[in-house]
DSSP file (Angstrom, degrees, kcal/mol; ACC not computed):
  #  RESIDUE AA STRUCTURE BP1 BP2  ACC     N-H-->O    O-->H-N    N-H-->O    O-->H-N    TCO  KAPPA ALPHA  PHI   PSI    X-CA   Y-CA   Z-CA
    1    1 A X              0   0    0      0, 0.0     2,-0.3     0, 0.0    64,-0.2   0.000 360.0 360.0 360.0 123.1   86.8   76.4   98.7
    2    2 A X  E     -a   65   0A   0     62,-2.4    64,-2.4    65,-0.0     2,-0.4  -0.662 360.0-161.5 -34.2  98.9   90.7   77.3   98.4
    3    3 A X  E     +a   66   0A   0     -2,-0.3     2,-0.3    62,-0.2    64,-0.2  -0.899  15.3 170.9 -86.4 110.2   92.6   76.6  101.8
    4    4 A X  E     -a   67   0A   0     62,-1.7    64,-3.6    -2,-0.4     2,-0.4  -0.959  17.4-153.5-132.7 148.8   95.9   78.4  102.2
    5    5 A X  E     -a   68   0A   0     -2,-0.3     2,-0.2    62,-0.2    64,-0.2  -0.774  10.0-163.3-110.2 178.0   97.9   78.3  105.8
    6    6 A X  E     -a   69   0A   0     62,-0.7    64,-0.9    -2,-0.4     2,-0.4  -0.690   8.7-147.0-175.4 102.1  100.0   81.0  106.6
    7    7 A X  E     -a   70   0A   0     -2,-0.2     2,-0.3    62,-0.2    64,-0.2  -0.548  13.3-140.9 -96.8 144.9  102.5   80.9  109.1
    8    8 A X  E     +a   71   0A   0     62,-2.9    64,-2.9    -2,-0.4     5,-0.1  -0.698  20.6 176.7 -88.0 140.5  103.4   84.1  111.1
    9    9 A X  S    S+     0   0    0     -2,-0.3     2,-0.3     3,-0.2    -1,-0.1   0.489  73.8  44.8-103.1 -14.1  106.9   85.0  112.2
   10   10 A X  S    S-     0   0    0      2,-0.2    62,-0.0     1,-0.0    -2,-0.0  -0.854 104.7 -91.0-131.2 153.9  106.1   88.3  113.7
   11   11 A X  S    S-     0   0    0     -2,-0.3    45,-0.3    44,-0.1     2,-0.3   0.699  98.8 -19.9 -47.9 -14.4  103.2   89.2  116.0
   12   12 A X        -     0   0    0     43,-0.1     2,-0.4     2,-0.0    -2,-0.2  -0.967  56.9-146.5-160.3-168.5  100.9   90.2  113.2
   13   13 A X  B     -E   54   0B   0     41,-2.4    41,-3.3    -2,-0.3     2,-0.2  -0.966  31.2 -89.3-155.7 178.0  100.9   91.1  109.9
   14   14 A X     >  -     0   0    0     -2,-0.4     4,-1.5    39,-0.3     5,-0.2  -0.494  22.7-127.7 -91.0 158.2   98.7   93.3  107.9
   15   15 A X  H >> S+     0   0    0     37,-0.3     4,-2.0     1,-0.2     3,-1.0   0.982 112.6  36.0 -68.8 -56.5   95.6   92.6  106.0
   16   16 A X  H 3> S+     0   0    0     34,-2.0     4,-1.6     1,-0.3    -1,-0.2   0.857 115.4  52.1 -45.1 -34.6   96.6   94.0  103.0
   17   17 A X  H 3> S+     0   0    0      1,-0.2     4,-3.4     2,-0.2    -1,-0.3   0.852 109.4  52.0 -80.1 -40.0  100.1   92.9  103.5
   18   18 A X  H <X S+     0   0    0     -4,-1.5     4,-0.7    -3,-1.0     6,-0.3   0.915 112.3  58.6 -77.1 -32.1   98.5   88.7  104.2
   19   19 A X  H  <>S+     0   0    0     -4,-2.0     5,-1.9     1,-0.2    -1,-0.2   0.981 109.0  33.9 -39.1 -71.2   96.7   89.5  100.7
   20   20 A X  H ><5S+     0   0    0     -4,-1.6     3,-3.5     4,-0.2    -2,-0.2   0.942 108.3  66.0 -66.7 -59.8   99.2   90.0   98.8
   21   21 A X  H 3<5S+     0   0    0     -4,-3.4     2,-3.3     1,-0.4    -3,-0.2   0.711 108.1  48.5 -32.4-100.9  101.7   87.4  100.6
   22   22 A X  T 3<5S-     0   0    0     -4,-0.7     2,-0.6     1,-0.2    -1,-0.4  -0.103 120.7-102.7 -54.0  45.0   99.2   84.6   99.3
   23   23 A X  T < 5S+     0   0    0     -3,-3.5    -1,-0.2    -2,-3.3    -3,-0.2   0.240  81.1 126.8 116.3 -46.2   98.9   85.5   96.2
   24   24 A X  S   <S+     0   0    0     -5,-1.9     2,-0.3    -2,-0.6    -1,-0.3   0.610  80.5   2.4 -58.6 -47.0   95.7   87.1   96.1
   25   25 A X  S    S-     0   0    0     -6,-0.1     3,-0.1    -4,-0.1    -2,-0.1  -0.813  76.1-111.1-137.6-151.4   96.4   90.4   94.6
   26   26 A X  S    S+     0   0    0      1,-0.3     2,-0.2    -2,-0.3    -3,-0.1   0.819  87.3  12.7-113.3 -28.5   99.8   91.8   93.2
   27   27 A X  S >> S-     0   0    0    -11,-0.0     3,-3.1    -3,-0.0     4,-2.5  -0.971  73.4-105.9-131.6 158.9  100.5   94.5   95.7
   28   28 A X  H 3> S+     0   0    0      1,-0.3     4,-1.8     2,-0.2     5,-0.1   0.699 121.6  50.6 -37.7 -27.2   99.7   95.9   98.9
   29   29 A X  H 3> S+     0   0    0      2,-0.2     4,-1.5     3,-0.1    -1,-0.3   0.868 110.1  52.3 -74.9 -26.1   97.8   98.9   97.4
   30   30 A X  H <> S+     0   0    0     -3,-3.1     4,-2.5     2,-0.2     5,-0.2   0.991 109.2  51.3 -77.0 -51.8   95.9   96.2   95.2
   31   31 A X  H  X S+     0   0    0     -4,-2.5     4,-4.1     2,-0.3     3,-0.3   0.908 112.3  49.5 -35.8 -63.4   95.1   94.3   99.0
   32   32 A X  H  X S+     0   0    0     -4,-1.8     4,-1.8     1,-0.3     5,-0.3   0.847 106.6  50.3 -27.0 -89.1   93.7   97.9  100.1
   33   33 A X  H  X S+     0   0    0     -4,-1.5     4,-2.0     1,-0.3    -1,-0.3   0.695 119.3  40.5 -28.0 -56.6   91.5   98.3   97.0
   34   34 A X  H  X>S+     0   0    0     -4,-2.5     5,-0.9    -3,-0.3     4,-0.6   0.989 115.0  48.3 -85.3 -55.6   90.0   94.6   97.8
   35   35 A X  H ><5S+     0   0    0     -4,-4.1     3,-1.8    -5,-0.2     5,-0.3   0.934 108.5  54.1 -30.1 -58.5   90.0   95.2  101.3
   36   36 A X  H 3<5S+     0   0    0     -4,-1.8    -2,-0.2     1,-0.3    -1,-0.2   0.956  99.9  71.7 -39.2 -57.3   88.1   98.9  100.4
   37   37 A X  H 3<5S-     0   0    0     -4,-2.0    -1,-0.3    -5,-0.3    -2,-0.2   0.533 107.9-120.8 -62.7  -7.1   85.4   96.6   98.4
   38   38 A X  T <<5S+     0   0    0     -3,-1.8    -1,-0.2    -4,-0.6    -3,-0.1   0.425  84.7 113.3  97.1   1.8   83.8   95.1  101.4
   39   39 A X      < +     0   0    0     -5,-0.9    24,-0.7     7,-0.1     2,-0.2   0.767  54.7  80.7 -82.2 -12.1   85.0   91.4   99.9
   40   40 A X  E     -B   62   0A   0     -6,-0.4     7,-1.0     7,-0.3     2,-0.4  -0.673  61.1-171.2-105.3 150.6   87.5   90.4  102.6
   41   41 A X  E     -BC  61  46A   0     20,-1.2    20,-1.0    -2,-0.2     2,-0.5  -0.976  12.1-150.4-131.8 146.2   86.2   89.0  105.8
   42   42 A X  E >  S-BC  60  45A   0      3,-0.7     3,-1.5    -2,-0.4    18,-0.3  -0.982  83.0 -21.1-131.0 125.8   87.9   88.1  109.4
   43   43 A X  T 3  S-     0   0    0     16,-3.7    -1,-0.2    -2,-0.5    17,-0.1   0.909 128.3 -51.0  12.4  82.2   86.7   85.5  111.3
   44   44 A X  T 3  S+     0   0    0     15,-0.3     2,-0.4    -3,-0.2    -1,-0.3   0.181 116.3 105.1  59.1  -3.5   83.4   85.7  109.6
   45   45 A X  E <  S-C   42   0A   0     -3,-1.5    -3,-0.7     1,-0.1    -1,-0.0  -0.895  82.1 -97.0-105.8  97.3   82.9   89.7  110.0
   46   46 A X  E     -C   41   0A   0     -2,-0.4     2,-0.4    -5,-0.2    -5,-0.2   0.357  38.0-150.0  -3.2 146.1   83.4   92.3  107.2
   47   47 A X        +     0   0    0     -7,-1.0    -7,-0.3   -12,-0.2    -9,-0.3  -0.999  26.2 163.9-134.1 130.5   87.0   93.8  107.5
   48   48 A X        +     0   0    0     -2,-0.4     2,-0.7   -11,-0.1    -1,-0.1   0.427  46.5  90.3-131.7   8.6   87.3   97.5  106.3
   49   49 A X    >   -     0   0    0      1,-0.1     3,-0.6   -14,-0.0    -1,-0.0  -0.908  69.2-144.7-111.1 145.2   90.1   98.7  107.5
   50   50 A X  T 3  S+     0   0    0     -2,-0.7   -34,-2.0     1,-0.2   -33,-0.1   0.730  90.3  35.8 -34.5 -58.5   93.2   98.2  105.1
   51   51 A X  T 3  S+     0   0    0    -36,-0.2    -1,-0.2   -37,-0.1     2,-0.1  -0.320  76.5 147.1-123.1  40.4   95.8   97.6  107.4
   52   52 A X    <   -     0   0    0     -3,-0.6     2,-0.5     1,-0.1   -37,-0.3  -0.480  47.2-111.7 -84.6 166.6   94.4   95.6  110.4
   53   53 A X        -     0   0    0    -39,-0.1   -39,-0.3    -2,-0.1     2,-0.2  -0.731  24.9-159.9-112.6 142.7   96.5   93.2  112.1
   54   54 A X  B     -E   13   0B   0    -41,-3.3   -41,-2.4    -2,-0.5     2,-0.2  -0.725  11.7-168.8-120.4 161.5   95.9   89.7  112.0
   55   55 A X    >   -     0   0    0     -2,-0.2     3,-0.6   -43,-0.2     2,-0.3  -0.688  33.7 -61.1-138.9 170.6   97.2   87.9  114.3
   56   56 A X  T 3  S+     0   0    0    -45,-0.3    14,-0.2     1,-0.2     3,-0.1  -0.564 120.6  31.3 -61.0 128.9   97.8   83.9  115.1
   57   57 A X  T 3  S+     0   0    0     12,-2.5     2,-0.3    -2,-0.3    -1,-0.2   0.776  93.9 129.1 114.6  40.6   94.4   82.0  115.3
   58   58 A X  E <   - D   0  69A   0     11,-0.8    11,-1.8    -3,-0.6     2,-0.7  -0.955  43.7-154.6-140.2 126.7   92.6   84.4  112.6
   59   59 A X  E     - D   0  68A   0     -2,-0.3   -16,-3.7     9,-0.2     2,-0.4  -0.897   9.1-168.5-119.2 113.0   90.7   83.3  109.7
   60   60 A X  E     -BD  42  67A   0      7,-1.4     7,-1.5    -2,-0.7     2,-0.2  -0.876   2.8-162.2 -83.7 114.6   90.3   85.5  106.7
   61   61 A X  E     +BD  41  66A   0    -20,-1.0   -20,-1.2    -2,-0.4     2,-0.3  -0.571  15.9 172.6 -81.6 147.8   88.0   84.9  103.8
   62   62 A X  E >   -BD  40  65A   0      3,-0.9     3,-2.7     1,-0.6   -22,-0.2  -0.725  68.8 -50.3-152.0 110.8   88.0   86.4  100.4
   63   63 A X  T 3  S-     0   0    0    -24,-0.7     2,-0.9    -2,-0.3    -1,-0.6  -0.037 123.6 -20.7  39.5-144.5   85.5   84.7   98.2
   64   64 A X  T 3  S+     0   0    0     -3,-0.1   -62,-2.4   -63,-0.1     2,-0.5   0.019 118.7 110.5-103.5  47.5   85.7   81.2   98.2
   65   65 A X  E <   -aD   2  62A   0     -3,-2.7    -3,-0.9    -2,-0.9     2,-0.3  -0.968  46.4-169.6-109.2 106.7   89.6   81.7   99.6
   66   66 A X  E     -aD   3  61A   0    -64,-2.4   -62,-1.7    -2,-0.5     2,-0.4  -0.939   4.7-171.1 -87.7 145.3   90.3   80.8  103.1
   67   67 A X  E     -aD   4  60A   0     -7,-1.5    -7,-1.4    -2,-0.3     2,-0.4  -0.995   6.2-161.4-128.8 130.3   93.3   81.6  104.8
   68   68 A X  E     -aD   5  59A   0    -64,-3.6   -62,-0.7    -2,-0.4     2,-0.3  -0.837   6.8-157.9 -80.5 122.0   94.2   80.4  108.0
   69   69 A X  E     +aD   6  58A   0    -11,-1.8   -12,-2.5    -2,-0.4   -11,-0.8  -0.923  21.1 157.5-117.6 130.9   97.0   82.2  110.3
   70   70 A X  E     -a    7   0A   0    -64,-0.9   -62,-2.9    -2,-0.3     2,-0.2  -0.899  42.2 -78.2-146.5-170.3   98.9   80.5  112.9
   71   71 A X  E     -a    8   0A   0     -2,-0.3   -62,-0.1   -64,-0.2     2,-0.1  -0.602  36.5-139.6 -98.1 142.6  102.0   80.9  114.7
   72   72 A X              0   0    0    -64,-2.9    -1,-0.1    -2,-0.2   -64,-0.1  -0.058 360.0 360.0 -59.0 179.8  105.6   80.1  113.5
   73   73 A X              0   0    0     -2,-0.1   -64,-0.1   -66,-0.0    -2,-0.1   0.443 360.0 360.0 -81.0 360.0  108.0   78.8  115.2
């Protein structure tokens, strides 16, 4: 499994938006579209809304991608 951390500067960020920031697809509309597809998970639970906000202490899955979020400084 793929481990990526990702520190937050602002009180959340968007799903799509955390997609795309790692990497994962090439724009926020592409993040949607994966999001839409039932493939993305937050802390272990199906995620279906687009734009949800993740927050420090949140783990998002995509296939065998984990991303971790915690707070910046």
């Amino acid at each position: 499994m793929q481990q990526f951390e990702f520190e937050l500067n602002d009180e959340f960020v968007e799903l799509n938006q955390l997609l795309k920031l790692n990497g994962l697809c090439e724009s926020g509309g592409a993040g949607k579209m994966l999001v839409a597809s039932g493939k993305v998970k937050v802390d272990g639970k199906t995620e279906l809304r687009k734009t949800c906000k993740i927050r420090a202490g949140q783990v998002v899955t995509l296939g065998d991608v984990r991303i971790k979020v915690h707070a910046g400084n």
